[in-house]
N, C-alpha and C positions, 0 to 999 in steps of 0.2 A: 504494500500500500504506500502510494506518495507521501513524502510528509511536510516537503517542503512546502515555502510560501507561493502561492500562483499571485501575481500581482492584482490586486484589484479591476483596473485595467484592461487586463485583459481578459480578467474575467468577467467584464461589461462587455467587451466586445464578440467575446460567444455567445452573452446572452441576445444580444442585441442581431446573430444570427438564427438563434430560436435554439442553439444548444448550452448544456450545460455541464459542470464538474461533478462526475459522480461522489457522491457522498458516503462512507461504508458506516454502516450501523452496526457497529462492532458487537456490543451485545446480545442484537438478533442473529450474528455468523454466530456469536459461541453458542448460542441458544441451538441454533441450528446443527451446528457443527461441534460436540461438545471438544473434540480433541482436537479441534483447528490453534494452531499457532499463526498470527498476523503476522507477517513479517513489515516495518516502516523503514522505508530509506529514502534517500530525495533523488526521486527516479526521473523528475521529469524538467524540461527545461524551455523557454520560449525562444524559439528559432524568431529572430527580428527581420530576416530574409524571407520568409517564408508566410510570418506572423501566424504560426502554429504553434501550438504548445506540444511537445513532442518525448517520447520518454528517453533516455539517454541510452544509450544498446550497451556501451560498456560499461556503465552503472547499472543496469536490469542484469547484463549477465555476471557481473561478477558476485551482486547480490545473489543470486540463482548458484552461482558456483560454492560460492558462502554457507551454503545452509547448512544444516549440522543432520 
């Protein structure tokens, strides 16, 4: 799960496209999922070329590589 900060910003300008940053309801996963472990890292980053918010591939896979 992301943790970092998404700029305000740009998070007007997704909304103002009609989409939005998913939100995780962490208690409804454990609820769900009693033996889920969440993993948080600041996986995502805004490409200013692009003006995408985008997840970082070498920060998602070394988190991924990471896991115990």
């Amino acid at each position: 799960m992301n943790e970092n900060h998404v700029d305000p910003e740009i998070v007007s300008i997704y909304q103002s496209q009609g989409q939005r940053l998913i939100e995780v309801d962490e208690s409804m996963c454990k609820e769900q999922a009693p033996g889920l472990k969440i993993i948080k890292a600041h996986l995502v980053e805004y490409d200013r070329y692009s003006h995408l918010i985008r997840h970082n591939p070498e920060i998602l896979a070394q988190t991924i590589l990471n896991l115990p």
